[in-house]
C-alpha positions as a Markdown table, in Angstrom:
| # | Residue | x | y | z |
|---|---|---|---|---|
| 1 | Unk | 31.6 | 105.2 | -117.4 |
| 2 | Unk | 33.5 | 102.2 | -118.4 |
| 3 | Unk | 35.8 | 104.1 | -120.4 |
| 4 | Unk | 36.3 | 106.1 | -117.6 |
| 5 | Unk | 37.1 | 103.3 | -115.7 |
| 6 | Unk | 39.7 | 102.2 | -117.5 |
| 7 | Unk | 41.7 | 105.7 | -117.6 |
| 8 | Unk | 41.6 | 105.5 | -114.3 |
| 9 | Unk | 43.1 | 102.7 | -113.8 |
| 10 | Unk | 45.3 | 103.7 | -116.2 |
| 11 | Unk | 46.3 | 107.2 | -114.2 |
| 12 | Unk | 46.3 | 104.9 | -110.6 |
| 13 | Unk | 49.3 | 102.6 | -112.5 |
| 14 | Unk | 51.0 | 105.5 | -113.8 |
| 15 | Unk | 50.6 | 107.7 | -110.3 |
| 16 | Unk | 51.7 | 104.4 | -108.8 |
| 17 | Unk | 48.8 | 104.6 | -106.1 |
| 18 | Unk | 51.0 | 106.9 | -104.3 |
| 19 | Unk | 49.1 | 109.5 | -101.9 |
| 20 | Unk | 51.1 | 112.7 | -102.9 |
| 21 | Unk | 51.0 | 115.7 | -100.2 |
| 22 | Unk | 49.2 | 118.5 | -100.9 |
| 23 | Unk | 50.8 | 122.0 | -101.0 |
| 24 | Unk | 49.2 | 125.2 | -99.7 |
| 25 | Unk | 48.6 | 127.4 | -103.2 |
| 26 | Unk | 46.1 | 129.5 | -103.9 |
| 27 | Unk | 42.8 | 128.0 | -105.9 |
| 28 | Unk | 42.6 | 128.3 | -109.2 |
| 29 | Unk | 40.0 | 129.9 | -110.9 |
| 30 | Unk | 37.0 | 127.5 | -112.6 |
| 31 | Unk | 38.1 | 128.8 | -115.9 |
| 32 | Unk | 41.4 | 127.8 | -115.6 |
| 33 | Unk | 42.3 | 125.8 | -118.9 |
| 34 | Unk | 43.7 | 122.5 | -118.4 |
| 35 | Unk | 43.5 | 121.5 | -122.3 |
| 36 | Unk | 42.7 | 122.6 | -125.8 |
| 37 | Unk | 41.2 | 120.0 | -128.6 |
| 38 | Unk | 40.7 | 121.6 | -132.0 |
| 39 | Unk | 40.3 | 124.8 | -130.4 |
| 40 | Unk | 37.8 | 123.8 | -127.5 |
| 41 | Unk | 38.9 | 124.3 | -124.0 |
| 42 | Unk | 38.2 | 122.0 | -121.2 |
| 43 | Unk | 38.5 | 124.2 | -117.9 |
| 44 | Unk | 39.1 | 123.1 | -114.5 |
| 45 | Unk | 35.4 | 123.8 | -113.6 |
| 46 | Unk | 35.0 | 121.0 | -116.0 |
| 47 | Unk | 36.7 | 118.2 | -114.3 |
| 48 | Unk | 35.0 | 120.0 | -111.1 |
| 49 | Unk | 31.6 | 119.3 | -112.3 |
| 50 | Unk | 32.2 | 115.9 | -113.6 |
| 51 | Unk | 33.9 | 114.8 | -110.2 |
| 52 | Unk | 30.8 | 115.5 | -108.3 |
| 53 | Unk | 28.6 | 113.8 | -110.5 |
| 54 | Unk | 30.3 | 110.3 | -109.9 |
| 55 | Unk | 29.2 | 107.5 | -109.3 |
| 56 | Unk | 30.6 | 106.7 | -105.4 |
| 57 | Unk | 32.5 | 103.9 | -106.5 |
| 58 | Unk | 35.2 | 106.5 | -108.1 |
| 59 | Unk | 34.6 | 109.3 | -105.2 |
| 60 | Unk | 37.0 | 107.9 | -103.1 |
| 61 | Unk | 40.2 | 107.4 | -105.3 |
| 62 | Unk | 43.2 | 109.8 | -104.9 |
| 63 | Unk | 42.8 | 112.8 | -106.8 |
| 64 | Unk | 45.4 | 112.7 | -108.8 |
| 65 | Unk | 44.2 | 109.2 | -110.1 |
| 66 | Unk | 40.6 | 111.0 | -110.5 |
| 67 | Unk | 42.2 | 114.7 | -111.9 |
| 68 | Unk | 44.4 | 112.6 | -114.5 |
| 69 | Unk | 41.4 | 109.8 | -115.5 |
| 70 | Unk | 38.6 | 112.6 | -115.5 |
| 71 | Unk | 41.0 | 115.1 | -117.8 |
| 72 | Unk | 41.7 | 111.8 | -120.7 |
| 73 | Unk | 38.0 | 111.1 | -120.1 |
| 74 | Unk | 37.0 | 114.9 | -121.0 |
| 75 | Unk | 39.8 | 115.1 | -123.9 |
| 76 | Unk | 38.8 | 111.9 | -125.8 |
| 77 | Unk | 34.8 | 113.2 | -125.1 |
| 78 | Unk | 35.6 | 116.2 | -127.1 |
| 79 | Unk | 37.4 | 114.8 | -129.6 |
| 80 | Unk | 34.3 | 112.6 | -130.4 |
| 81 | Unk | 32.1 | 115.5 | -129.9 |
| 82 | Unk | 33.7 | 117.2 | -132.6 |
| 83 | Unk | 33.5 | 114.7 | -134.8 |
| 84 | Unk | 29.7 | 114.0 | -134.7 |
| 85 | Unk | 28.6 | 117.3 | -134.1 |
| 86 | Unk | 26.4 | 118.4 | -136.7 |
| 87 | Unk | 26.2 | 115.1 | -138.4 |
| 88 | Unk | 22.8 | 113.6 | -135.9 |
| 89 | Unk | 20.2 | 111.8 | -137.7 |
| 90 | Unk | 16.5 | 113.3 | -136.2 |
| 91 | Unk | 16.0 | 110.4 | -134.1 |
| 92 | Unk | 19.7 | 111.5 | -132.6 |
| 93 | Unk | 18.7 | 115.4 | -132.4 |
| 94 | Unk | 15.5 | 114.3 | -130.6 |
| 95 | Unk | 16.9 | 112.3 | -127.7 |
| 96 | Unk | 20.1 | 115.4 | -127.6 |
| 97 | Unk | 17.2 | 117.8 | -126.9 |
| 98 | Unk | 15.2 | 115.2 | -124.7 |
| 99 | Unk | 18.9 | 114.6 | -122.5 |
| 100 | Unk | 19.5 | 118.0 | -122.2 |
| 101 | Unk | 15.5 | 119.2 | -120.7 |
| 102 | Unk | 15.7 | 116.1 | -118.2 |
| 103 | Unk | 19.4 | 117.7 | -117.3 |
| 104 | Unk | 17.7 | 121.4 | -117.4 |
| 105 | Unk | 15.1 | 120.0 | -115.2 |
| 106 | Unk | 16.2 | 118.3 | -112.5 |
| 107 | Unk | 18.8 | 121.2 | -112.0 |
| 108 | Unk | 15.7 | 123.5 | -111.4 |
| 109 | Unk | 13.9 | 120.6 | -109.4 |
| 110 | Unk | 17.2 | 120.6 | -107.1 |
| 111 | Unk | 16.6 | 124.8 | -106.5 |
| 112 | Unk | 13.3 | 124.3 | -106.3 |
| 113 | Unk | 13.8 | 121.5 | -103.0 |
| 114 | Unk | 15.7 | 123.4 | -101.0 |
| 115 | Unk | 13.3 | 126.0 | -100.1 |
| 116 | Unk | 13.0 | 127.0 | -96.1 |
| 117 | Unk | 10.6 | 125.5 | -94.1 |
| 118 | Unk | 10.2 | 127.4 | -90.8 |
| 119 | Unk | 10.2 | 126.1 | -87.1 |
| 120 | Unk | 6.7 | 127.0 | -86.9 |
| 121 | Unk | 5.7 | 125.0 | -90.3 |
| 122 | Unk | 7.2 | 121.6 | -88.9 |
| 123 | Unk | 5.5 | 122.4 | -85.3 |
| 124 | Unk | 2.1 | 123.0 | -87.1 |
| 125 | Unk | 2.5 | 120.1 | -89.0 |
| 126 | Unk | 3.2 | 118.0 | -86.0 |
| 127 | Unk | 0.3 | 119.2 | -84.0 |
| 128 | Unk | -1.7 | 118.6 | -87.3 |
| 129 | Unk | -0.6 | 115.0 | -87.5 |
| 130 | Unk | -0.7 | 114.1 | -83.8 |
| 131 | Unk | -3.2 | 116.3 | -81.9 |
| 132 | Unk | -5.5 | 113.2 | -82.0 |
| 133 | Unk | -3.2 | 110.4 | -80.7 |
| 134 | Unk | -3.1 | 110.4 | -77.0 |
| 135 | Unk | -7.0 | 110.3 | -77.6 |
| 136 | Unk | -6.6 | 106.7 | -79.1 |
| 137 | Unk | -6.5 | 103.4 | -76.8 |
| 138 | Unk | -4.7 | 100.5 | -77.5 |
| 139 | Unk | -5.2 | 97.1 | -76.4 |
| 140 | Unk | -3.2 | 94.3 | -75.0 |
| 141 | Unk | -5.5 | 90.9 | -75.7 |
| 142 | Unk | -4.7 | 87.1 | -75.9 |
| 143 | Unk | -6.7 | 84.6 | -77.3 |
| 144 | Unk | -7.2 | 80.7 | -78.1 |
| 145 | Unk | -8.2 | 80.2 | -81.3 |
| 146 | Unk | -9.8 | 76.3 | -82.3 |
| 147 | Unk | -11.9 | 74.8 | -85.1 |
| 148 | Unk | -15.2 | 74.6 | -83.2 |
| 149 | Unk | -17.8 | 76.6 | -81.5 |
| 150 | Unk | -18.4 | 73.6 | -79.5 |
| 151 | Unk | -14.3 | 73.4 | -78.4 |
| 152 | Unk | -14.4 | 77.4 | -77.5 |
| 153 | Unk | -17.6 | 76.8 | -75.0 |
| 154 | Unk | -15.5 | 73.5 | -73.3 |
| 155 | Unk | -12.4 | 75.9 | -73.0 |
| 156 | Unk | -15.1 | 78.9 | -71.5 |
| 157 | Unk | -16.1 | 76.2 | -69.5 |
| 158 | Unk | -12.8 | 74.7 | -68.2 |
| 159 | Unk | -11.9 | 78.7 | -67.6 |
| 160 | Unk | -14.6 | 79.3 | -65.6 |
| 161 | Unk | -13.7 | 76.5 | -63.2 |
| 162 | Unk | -10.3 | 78.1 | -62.7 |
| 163 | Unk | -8.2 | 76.9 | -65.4 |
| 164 | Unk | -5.2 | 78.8 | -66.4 |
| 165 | Unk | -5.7 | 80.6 | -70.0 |
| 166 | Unk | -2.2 | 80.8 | -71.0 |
| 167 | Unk | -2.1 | 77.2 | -70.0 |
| 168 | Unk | -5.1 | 75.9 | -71.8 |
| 169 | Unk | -3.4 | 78.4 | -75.1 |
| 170 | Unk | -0.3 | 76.2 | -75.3 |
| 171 | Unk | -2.0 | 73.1 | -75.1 |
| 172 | Unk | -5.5 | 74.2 | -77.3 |
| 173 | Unk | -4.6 | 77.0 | -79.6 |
| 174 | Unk | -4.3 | 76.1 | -82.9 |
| 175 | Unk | -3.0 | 79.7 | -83.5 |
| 176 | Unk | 0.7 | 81.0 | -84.1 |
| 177 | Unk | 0.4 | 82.9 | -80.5 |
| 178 | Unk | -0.6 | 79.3 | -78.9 |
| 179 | Unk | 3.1 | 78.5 | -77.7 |
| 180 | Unk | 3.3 | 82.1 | -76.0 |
| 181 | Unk | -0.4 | 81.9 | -74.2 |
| 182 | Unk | -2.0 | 83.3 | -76.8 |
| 183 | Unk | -0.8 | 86.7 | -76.3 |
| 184 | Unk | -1.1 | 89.2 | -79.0 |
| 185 | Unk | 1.0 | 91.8 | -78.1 |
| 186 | Unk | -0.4 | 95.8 | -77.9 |
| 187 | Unk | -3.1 | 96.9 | -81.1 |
| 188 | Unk | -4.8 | 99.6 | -81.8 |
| 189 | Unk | -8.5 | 100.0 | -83.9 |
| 190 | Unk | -8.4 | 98.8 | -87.4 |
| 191 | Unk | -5.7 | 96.0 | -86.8 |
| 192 | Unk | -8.0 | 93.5 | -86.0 |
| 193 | Unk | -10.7 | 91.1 | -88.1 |
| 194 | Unk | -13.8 | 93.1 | -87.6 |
| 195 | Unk | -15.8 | 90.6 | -85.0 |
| 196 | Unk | -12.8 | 90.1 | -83.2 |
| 197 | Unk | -11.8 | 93.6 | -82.3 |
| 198 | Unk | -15.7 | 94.7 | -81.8 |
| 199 | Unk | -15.5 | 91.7 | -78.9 |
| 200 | Unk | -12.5 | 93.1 | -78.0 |
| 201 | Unk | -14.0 | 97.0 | -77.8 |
| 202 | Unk | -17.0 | 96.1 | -75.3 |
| 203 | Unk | -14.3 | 94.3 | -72.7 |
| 204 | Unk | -13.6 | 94.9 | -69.6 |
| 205 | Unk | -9.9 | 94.8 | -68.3 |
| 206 | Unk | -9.3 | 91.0 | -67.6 |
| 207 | Unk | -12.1 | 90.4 | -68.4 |
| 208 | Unk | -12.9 | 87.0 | -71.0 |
| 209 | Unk | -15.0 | 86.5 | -74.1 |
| 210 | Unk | -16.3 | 84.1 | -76.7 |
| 211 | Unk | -16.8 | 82.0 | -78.6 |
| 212 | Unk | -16.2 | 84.7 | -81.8 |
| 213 | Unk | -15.9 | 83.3 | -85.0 |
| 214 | Unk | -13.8 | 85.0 | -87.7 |
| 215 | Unk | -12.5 | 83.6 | -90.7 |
| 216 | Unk | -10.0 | 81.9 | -89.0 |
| 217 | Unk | -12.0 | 79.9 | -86.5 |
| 218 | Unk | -13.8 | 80.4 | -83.0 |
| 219 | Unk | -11.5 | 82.7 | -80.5 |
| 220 | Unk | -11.6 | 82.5 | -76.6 |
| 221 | Unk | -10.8 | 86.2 | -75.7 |
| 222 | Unk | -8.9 | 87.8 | -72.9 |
| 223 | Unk | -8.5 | 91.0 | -72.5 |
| 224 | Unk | -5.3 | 92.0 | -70.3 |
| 225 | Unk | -5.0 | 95.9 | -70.5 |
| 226 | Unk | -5.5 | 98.8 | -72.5 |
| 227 | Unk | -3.2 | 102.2 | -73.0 |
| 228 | Unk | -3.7 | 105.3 | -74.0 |
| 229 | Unk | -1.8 | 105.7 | -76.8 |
| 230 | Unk | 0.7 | 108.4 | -76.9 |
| 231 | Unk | 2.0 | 110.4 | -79.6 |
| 232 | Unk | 5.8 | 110.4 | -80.7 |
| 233 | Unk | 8.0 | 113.5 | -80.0 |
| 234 | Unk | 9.2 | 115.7 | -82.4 |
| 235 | Unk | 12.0 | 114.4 | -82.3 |
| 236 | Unk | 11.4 | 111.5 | -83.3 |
| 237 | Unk | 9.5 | 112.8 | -86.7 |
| 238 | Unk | 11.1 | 115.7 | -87.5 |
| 239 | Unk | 13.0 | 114.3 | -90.2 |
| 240 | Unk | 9.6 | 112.5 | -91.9 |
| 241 | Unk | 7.9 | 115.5 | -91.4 |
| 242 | Unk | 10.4 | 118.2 | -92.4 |
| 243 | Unk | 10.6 | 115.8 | -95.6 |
| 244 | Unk | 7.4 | 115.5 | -96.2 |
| 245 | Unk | 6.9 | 119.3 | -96.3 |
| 246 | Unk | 9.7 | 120.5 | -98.3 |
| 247 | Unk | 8.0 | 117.7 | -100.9 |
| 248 | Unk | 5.0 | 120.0 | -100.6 |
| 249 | Unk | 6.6 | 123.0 | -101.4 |
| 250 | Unk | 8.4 | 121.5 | -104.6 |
| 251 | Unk | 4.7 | 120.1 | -105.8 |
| 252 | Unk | 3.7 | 123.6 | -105.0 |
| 253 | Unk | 6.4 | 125.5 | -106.7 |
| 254 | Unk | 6.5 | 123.1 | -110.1 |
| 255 | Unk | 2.6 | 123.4 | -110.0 |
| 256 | Unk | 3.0 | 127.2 | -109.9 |
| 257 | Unk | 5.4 | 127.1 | -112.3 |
| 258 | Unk | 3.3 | 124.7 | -114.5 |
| 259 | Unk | 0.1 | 127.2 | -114.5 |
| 260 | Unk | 2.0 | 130.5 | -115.3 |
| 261 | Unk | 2.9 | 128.4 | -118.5 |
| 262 | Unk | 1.3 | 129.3 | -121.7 |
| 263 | Unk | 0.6 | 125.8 | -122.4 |
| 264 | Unk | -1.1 | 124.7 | -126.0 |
| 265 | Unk | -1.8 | 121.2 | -126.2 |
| 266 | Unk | -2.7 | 120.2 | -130.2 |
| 267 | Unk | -5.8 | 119.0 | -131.0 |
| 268 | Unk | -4.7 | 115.5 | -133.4 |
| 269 | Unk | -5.7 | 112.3 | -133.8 |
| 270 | Unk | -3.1 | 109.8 | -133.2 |
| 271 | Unk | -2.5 | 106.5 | -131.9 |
| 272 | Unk | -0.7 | 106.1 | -128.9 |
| 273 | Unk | 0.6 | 103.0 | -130.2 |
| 274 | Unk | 2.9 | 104.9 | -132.4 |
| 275 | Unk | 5.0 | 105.8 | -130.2 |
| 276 | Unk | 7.0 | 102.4 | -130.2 |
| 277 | Unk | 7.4 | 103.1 | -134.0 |
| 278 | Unk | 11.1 | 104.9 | -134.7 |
| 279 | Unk | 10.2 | 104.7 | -138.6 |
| 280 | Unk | 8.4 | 107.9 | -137.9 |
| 281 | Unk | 12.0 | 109.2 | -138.8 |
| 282 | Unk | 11.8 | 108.4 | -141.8 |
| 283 | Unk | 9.5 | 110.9 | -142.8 |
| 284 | Unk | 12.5 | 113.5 | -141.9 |
């Protein structure tokens, strides 16, 4: 591509960056020949299917810069085609055919993606995903966290005689919530250290709880409400889930594919490690 790059440039000096106006005409057809090099045409469907597989850095430029750089690019590729051809060593022939299945393949792969998936597959696929979520509570807790059982029981204490618990957070918690009164924000099961969040289940709204020790220290609990948790709309996750479908369909359709196969693997002994070898050409 750095060749290309440089006939480019090459075409944008000589067009002068000048955007030229386009004339109404009639399009040409893909096989239209736009050069001949040692008897080998290079067609306009050439330069068409080049264009589009560029990288985006040169998918902006004027066409004429791109028509002119892409048609020098093609010419000078087929003279050194012409050259070579015929004349690969077997390590050269290998990694031709090896290019030319990974091109094969991911032109099939690209068919294969954009199969149909139906209204009614994305809806059941939704419903599949979600149908459990408004079922789920989540919790809105804070806590002060200290070093001691014996600090969380003078804390209970001071709370129990009316002391403010974001208050006593700020000036006790030793925990990253501390400057906020210990709030945690909403959670949901599974997001919390075991002992904390089985405190947390057996609360009351408003209610308060401790000491619990976890691995980060004695916690003073509060609980300040719960939710039901609600699913997202579809909306929202069509595009995940229309995604994650058609990704389905492609493992599907390659697996298909893959089983109708009349696949022989041979049974020989080798080791794996020769694969890093390339004197294996030598043998050739």
């Amino acid at each position: 591509m750095a060749r290309l790059s440089k006939l480019v440039a090459g075409a944008a000096l000589a067009a002068g960056l000048a955007a030229s106006a386009a004339t109404a005409q009639e399009t040409p057809a893909p096989g239209t020949v736009l050069a001949t090099v040692n008897g080998t045409e290079i067609t306009l469907g050439h330069l068409v299917a080049l264009r589009e597989r560029l990288p985006e850095q040169y998918q902006n430029l004027p066409d004429e810069v791109l028509f002119n750089g892409m048609l020098d690019q093609l010419v000078q590729q087929t003279v050194l085609q012409q050259e070579i051809e015929g004349d690969l060593n077997a390590k050269q022939e290998r990694a031709f055919e090896n290019e030319r299945r990974a091109f094969l393949a991911s032109e099939m792969i690209q068919r294969l993606s954009g199969q149909e998936v139906s209204e009614a597959e994305i809806e059941e696929a939704y419903r599949a995903r979600y149908a459990d979520a408004a079922a789920g509570t989540e919790y809105n807790a804070s806590h002060i966290l200290v070093e001691t059982e014996d600090e969380a029981r003078e804390i209970l204490g001071l709370l129990e005689d009316g002391g403010d618990f974001a208050a006593l957070a700020q000036e006790r918690s030793t925990g990253p919530s501390g400057p906020r009164g210990g709030e945690l924000g909403w959670f949901s099961e599974g997001m919390m250290v075991a002992p904390f969040e089985e405190a947390v289940l057996e609360m009351e709204t408003g209610a308060v709880a401790g000491p619990v020790q976890t691995q980060f220290g004695w916690h003073v609990i509060k609980l300040n409400d719960t939710r039901q948790k609600e699913a997202p709309a579809l909306e929202e996750v069509r595009a995940d889930i229309l995604g994650e479908l058609q990704g389905q369909k492609l493992d599907q359709a390659v697996t298909a594919l893959t089983e109708a196969a009349e696949i022989e693997r041979a049974d020989v002994d080798i080791d794996p490690s020769v694969i890093r070898d390339v004197t294996v050409f030598d043998q050739e």
